[in-house]
SEDRENDO-838942 format. One record per residue (C-alpha): x, y negated, z negated; residue in three letters; residue number from 0. Coordinates in steps of 0.02 Angstrom, whole numbers. Layout:
<drenlos>
+--------+--------+--------+------+------+
:     xx :     yy :     zz : resn : resi :
+--------+--------+--------+------+------+
:      X :      Y :      Z :  ala :  NUM :
...
+--------+--------+--------+------+------+
</drenlos>
This chain:
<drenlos>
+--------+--------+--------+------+------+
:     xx :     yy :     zz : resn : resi :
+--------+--------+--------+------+------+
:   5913 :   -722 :    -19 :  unk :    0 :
:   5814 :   -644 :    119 :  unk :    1 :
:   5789 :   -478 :     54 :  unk :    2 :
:   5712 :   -597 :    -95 :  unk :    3 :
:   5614 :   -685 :     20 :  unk :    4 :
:   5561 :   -521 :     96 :  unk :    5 :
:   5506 :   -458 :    -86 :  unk :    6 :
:   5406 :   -611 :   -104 :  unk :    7 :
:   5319 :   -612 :     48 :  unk :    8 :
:   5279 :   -400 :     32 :  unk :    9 :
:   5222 :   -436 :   -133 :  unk :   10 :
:   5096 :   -585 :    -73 :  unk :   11 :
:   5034 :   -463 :     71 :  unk :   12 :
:   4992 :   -316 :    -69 :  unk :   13 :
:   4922 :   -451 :   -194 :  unk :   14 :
:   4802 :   -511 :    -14 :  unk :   15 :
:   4769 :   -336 :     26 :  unk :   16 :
:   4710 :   -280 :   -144 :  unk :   17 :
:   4601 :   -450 :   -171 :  unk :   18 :
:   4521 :   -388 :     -2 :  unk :   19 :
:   4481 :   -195 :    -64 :  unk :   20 :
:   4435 :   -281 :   -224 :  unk :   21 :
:   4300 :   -391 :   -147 :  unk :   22 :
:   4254 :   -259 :    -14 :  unk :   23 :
:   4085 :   -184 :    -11 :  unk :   24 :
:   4033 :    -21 :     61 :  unk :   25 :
:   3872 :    -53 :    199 :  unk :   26 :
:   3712 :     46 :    135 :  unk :   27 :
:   3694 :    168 :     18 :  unk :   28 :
:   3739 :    360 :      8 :  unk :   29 :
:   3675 :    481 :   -113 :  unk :   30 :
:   3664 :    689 :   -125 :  unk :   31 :
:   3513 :    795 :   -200 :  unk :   32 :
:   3451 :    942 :   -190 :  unk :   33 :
:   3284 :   1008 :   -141 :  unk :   34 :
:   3192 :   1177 :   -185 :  unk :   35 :
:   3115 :   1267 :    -28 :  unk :   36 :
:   2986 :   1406 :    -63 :  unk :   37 :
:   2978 :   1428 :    115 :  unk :   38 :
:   3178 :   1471 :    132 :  unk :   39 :
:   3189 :   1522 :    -39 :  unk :   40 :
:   3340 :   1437 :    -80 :  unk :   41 :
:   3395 :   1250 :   -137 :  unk :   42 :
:   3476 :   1134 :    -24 :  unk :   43 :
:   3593 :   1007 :    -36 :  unk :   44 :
:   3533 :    823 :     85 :  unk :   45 :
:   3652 :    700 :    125 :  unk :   46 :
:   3554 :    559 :    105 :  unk :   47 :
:   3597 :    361 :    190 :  unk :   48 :
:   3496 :    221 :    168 :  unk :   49 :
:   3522 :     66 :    273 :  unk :   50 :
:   3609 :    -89 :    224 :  unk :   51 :
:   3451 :   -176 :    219 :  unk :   52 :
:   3331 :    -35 :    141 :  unk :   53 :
:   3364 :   -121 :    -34 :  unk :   54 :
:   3336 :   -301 :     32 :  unk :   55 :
:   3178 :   -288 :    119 :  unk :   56 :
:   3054 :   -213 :     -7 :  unk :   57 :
:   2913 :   -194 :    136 :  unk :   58 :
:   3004 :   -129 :    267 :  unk :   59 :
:   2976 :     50 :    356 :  unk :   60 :
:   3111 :    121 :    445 :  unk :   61 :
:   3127 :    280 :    570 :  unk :   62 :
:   3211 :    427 :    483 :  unk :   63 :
:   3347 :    560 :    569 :  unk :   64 :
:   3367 :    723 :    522 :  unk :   65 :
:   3541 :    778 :    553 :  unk :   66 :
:   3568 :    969 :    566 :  unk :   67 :
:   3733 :   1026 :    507 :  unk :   68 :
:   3729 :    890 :    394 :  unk :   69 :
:   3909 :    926 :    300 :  unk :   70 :
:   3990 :    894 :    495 :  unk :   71 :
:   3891 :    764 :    564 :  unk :   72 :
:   3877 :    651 :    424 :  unk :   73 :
:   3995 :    543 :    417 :  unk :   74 :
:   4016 :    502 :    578 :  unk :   75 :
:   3846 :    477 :    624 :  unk :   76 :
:   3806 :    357 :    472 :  unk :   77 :
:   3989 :    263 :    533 :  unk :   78 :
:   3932 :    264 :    710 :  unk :   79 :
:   3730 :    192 :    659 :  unk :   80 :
:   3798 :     55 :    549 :  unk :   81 :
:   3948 :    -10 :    665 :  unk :   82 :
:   3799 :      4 :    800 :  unk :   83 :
:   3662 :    -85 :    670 :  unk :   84 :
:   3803 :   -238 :    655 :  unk :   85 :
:   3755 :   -275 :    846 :  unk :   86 :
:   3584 :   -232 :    874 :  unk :   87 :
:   3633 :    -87 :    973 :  unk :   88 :
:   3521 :     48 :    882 :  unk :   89 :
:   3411 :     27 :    738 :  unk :   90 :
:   3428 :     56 :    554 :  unk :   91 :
:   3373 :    225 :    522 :  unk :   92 :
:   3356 :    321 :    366 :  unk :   93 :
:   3485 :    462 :    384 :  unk :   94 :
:   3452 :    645 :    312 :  unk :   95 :
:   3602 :    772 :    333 :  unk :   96 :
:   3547 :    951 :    308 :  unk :   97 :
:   3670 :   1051 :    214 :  unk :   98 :
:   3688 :   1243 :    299 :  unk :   99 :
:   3671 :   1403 :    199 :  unk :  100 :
:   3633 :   1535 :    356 :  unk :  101 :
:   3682 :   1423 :    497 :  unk :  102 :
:   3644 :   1570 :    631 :  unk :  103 :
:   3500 :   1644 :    541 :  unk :  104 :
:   3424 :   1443 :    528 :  unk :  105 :
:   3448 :   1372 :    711 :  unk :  106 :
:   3415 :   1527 :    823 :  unk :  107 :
:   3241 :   1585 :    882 :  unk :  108 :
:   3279 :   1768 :    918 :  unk :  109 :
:   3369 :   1904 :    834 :  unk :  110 :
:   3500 :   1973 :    922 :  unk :  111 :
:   3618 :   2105 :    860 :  unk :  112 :
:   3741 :   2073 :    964 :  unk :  113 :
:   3784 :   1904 :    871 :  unk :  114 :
:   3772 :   1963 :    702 :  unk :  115 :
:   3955 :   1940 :    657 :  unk :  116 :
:   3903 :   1777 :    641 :  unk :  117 :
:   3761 :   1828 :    525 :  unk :  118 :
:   3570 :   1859 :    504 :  unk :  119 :
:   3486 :   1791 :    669 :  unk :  120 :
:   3310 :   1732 :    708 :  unk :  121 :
:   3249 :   1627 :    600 :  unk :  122 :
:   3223 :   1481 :    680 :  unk :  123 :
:   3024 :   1477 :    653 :  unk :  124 :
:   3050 :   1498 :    482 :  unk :  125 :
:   3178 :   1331 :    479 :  unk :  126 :
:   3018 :   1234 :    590 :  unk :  127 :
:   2918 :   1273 :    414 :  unk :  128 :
:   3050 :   1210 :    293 :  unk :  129 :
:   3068 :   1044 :    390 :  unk :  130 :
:   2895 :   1024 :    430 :  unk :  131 :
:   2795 :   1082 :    256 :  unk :  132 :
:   2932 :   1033 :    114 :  unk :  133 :
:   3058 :    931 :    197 :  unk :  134 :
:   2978 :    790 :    278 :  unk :  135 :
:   2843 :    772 :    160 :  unk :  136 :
:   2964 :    755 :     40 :  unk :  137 :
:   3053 :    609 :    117 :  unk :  138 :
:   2913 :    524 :    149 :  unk :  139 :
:   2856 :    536 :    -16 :  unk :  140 :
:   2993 :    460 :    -67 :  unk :  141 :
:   3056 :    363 :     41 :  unk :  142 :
:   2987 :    223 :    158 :  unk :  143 :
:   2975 :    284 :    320 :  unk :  144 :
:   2888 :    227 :    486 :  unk :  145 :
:   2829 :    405 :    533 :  unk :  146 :
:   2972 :    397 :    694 :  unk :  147 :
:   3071 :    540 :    665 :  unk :  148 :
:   3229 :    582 :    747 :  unk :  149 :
:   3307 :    764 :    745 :  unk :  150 :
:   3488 :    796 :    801 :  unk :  151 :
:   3581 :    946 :    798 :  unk :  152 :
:   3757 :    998 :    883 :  unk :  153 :
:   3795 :   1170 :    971 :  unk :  154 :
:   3689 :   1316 :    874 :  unk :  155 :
:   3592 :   1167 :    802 :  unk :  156 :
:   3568 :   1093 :    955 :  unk :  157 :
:   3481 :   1225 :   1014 :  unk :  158 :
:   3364 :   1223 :    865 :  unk :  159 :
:   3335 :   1046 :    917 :  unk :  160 :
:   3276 :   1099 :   1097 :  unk :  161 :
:   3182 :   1253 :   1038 :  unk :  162 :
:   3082 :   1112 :    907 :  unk :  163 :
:   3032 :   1030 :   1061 :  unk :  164 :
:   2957 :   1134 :   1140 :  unk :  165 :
:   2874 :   1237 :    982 :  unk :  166 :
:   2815 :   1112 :    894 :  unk :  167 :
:   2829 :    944 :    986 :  unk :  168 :
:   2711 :    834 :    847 :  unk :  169 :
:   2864 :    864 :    732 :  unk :  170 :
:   2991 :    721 :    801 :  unk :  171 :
:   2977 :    582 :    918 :  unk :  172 :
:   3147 :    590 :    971 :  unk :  173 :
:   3285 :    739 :    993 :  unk :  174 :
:   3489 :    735 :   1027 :  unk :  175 :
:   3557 :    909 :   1079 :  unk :  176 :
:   3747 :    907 :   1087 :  unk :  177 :
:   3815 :   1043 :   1191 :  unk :  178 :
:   3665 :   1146 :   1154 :  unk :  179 :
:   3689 :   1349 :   1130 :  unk :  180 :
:   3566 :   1392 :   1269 :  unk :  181 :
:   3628 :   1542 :   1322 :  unk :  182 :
:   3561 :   1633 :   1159 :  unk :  183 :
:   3497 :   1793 :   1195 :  unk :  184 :
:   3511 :   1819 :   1388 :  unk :  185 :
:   3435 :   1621 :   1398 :  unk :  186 :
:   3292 :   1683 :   1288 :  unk :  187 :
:   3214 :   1489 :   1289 :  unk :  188 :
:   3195 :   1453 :   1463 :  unk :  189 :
:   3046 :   1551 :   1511 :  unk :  190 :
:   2957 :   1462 :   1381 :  unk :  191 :
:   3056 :   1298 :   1392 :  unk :  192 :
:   2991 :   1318 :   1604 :  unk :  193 :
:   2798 :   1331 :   1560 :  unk :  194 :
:   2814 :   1171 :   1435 :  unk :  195 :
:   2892 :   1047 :   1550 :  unk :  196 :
:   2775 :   1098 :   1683 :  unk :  197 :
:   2613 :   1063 :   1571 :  unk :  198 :
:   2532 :    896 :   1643 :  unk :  199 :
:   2481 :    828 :   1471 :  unk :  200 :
:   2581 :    690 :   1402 :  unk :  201 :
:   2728 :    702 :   1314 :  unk :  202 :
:   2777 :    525 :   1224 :  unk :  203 :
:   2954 :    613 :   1163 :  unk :  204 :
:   3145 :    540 :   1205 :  unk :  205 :
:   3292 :    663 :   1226 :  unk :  206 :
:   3450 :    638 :   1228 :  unk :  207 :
:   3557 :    794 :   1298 :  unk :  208 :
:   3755 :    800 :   1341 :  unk :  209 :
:   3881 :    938 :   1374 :  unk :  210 :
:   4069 :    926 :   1378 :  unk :  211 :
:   4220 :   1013 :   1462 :  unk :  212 :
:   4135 :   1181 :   1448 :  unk :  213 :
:   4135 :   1307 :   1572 :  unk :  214 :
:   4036 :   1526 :   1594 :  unk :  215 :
:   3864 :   1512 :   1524 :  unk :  216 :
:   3881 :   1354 :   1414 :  unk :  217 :
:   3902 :   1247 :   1562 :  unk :  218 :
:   3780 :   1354 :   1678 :  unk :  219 :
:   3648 :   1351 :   1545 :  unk :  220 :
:   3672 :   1158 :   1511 :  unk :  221 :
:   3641 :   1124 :   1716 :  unk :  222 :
:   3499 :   1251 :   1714 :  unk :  223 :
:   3404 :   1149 :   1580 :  unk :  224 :
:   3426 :    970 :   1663 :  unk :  225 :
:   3347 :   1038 :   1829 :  unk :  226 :
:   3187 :   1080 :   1707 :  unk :  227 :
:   3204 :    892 :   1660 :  unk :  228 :
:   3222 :    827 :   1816 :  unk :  229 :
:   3083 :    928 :   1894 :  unk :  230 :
:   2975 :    901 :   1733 :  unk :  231 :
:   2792 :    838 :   1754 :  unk :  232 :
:   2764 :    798 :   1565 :  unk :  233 :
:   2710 :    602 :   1589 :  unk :  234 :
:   2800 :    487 :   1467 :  unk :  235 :
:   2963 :    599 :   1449 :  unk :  236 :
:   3113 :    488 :   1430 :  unk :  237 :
:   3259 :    567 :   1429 :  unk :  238 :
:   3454 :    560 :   1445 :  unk :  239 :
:   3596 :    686 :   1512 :  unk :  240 :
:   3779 :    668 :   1507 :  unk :  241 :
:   3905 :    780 :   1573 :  unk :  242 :
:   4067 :    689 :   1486 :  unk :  243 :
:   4211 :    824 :   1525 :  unk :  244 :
:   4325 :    701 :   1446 :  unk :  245 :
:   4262 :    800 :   1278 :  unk :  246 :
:   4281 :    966 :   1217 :  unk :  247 :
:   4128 :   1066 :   1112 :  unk :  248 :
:   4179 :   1013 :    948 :  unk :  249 :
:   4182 :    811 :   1014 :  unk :  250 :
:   4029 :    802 :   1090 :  unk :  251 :
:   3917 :    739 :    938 :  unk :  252 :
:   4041 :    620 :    885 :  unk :  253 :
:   4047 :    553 :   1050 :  unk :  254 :
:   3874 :    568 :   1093 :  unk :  255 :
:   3796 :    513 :    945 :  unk :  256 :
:   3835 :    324 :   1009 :  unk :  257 :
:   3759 :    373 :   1175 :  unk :  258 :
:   3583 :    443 :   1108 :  unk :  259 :
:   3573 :    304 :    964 :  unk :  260 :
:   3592 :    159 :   1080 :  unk :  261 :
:   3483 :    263 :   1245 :  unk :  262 :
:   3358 :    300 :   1090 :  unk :  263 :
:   3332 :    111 :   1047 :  unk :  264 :
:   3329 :     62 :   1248 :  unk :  265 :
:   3181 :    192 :   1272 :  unk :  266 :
:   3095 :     74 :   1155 :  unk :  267 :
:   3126 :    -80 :   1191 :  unk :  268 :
:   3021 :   -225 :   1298 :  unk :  269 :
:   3091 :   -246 :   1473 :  unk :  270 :
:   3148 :   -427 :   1500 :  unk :  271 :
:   3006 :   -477 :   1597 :  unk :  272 :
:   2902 :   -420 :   1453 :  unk :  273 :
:   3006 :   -555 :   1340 :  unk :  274 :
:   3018 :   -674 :   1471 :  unk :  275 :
:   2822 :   -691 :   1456 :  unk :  276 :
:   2833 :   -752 :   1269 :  unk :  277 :
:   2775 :   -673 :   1111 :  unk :  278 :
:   2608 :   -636 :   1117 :  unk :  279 :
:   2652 :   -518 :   1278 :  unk :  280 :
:   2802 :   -434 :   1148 :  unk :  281 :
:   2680 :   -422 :   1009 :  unk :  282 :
:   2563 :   -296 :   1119 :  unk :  283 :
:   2695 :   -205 :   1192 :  unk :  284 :
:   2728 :   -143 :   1029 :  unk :  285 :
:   2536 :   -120 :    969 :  unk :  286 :
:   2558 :      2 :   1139 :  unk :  287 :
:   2719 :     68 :   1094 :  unk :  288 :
:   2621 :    122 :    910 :  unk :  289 :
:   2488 :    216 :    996 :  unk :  290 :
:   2609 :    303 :   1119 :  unk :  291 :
:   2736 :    369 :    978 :  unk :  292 :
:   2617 :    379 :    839 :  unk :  293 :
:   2724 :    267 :    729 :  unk :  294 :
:   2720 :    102 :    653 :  unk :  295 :
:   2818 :     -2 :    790 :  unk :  296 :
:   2854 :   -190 :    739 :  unk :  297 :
:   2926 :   -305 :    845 :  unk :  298 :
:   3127 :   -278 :    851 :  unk :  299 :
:   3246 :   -438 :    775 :  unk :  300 :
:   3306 :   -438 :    938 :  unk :  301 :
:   3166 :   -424 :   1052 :  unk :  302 :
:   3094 :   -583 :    956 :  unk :  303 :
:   3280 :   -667 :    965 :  unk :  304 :
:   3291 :   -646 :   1142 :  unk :  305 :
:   3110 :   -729 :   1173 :  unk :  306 :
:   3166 :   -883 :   1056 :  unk :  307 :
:   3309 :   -898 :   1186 :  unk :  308 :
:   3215 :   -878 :   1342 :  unk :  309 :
:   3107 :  -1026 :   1281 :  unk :  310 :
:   3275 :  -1116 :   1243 :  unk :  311 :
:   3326 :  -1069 :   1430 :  unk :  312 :
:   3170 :  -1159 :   1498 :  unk :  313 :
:   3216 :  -1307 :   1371 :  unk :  314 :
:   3032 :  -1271 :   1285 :  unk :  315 :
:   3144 :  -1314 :   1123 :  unk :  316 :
:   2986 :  -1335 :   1016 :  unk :  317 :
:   2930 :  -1130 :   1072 :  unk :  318 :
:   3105 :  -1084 :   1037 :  unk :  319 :
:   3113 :  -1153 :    877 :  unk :  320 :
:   2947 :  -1071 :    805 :  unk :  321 :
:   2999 :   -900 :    891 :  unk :  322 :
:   3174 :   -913 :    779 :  unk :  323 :
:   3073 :   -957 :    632 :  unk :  324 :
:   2942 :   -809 :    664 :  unk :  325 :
:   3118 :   -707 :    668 :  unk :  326 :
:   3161 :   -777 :    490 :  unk :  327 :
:   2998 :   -748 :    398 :  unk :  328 :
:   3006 :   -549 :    450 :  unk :  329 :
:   3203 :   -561 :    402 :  unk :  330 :
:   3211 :   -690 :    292 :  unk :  331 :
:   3401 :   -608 :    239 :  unk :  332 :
:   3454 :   -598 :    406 :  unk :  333 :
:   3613 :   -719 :    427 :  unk :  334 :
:   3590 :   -700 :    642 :  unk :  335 :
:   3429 :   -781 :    627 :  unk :  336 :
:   3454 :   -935 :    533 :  unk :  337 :
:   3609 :   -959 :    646 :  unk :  338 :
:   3494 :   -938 :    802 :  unk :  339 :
:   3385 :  -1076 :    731 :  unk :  340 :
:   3517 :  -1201 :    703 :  unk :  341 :
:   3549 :  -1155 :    919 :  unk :  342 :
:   3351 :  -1203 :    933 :  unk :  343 :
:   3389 :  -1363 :    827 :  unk :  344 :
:   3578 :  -1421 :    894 :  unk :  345 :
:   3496 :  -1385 :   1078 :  unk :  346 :
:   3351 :  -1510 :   1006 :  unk :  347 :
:   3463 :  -1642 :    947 :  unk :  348 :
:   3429 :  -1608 :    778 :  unk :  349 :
:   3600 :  -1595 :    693 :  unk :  350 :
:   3578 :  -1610 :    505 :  unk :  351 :
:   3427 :  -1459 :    539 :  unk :  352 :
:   3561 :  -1385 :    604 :  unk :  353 :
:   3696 :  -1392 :    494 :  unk :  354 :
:   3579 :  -1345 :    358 :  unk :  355 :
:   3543 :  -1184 :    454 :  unk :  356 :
:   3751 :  -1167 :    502 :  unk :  357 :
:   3795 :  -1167 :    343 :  unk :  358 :
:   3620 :  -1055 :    275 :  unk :  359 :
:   3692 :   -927 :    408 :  unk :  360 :
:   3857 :   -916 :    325 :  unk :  361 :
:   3807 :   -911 :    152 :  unk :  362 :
:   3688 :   -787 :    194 :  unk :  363 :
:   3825 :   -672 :    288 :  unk :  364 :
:   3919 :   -645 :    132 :  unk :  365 :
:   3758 :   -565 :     54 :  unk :  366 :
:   3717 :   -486 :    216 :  unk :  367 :
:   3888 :   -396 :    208 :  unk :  368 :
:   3933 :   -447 :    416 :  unk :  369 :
:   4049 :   -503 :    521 :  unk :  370 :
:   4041 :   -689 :    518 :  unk :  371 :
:   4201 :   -758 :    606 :  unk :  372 :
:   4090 :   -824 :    741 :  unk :  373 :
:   3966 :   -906 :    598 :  unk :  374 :
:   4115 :  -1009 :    541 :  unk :  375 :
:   4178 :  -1066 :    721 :  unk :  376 :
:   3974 :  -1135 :    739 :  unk :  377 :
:   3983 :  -1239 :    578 :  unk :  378 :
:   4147 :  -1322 :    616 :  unk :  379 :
:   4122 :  -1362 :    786 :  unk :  380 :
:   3953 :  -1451 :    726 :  unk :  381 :
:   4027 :  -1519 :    593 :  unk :  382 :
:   4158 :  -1586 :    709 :  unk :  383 :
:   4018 :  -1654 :    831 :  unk :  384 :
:   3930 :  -1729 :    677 :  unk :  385 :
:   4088 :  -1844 :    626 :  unk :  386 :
:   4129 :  -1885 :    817 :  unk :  387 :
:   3946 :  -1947 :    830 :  unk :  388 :
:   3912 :  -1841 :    974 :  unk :  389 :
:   3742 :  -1773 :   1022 :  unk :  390 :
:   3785 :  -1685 :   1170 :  unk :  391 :
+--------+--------+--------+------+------+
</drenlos>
């Protein structure tokens, strides 16, 4: 009888399980294709994720990052941006992974012969062309970007990513270097790399650099470049350096890339005494934050949010509640935002407007594809206030 039992219940759990993978639904959208370079003389294959929104909001721009070594990095990165996305801890981004063909003759400025066991070296210049002449003019052709551009690159890659900094700095607004390669060639970037942070013009870029348990002239190179950082005169340079020696070379972009995408979003965002002032004050920090990056900055979800709820704070329900509904006419699929609405109402004493925006959160969480255990727990607690006849 209980080995019965036990049949019945294993088959209920496999008939639950399958209903689940049945109904699932995989966040964004992921596609490959290939684009011909004149410039490298050779196709290449892009790895190509579009956020979970891209489809849903017709109008909407979004920052794109170029991610070197694109085969590697992939997966985890576009894992790592949407699990981040789900909590307003980095922004959707438009993610292009850059298949390798000559991965030492691509990411290294210099030749050196004493590295060519790992192949052709020195043509890092020529790489700076591809991206800048065929590659992003492509994506923004076709896709609809902001014009913020991230580029991200891991070990021999990483070092690409510092030398494009410094080279040709209009390229990107942001860069993550992952254990960067910068002992190449004797250190053959830091006499160079010296003269640019100690230019007093501006320099409106973010970096994000990090090392792990590395020792001889990974680590010494690694300390030798944050001292240029730190002793850097370049006004608006934001930048980030970790030293996790919890992680080995080949973990340090996995690891990192949660690091730099949620530092990336901070270097961005209002302070809170910027939202504390109310909208109009959030509204020019990011007409400012346009001019500095040269990109099309609109106000963040949750720069707005967080406004609605310092006016909720101070009890200004009536502010709060036309903040929340600002939110939901920019993301008008967003389930967060009709749920922070029905706060702005329930804190107003207006139940039923609440309920209706409970339950519009919910519904709207299914199409959203989110979390929405916490949506659910909302409604029935109202609901449950509702039939007690409490309003309080």
């Amino acid at each position: 009888m209980y080995q019965k039992l036990a049949c019945v219940f294993i088959g209920a759990l496999f008939t639950l399980s399958f209903s689940f993978q049945v109904n699932a639904k995989v966040r964004g959208e992921a596609v490959v294709k290939s684009i011909k370079s004149e410039v490298l003389n050779e196709s290449r294959e892009l790895l190509i994720h579009l956020p979970n929104n891209y489809s849903r909001y017709k109008d909407t721009t979004y920052p794109v990052l170029y991610l070197l070594d694109g085969q590697r990095n992939f997966a985890h990165t576009v894992g790592t941006l949407d699990l981040l996305n789900q909590s307003g801890m980095a922004q959707e981004m438009i993610v292009i992974g850059i298949s390798n063909t000559e991965r030492t003759r691509d990411f290294t400025p210099t030749y050196d012969e004493s590295y060519n066991q790992w192949g052709i070296s020195g043509g890092a210049d020529n790489f700076l062309d591809f991206l800048e002449k065929e590659l992003k003019p492509y994506v923004g052709a076709n896709y609809r970007t902001n014009n913020y551009a991230i580029v991200s690159g891991h070990s021999l890659s990483a070092l690409f990513t510092l030398y494009a900094l410094q080279e040709r700095p209009e390229l990107f607004q942001a860069y993550f270097a992952f254990s960067p390669s910068l002992w190449w060639h004797e250190e053959v970037v830091f006499p160079e790399a010296k003269a640019f942070f100690a230019s007093g013009s501006d320099l409106n870029k973010y970096l994000y650099i990090n090392m792990g348990n590395e020792g001889g002239n990974m680590l010494s190179a690694y300390e030798r470049y944050v001292e240029l950082l730190n002793s850097s005169e370049r006004k608006g340079l934001t930048f980030d350096t970790e030293l996790d020696t919890s992680e080995s070379h080949n973990t340090t972009a996995l690891a990192g890339m949660s690091l730099a995408l949620q530092k990336q979003l901070n270097s961005l965002r209002p302070t809170g005494a910027i939202i504390q002032e109310g909208i109009p004050a959030v509204e020019q920090y990011y007409k400012d934050l346009s001019a500095k990056y040269a990109f099309e900055a609109k106000p963040e979800y949750k720069a707005v949010n967080h406004a609605g709820y310092a006016a909720l704070n101070n009890q200004d329900f009536d502010s709060a509640i036309a903040i929340f509904k600002k939110n939901i006419a920019r993301f008008p699929n967003k389930s967060d935002a009709y749920d922070s609405l029905a706060d702005g109402y329930e804190a107003n004493g207006d139940l039923a407007m609440a309920l209706e925006m409970r339950e519009k959160a919910l519904a709207m969480s299914y199409e959203e594809n989110v979390e929405n255990g916490a949506f659910k727990t909302r409604l029935a607690n109202l609901q449950k206030k509702i039939a007690e006849g409490t309003g309080d």
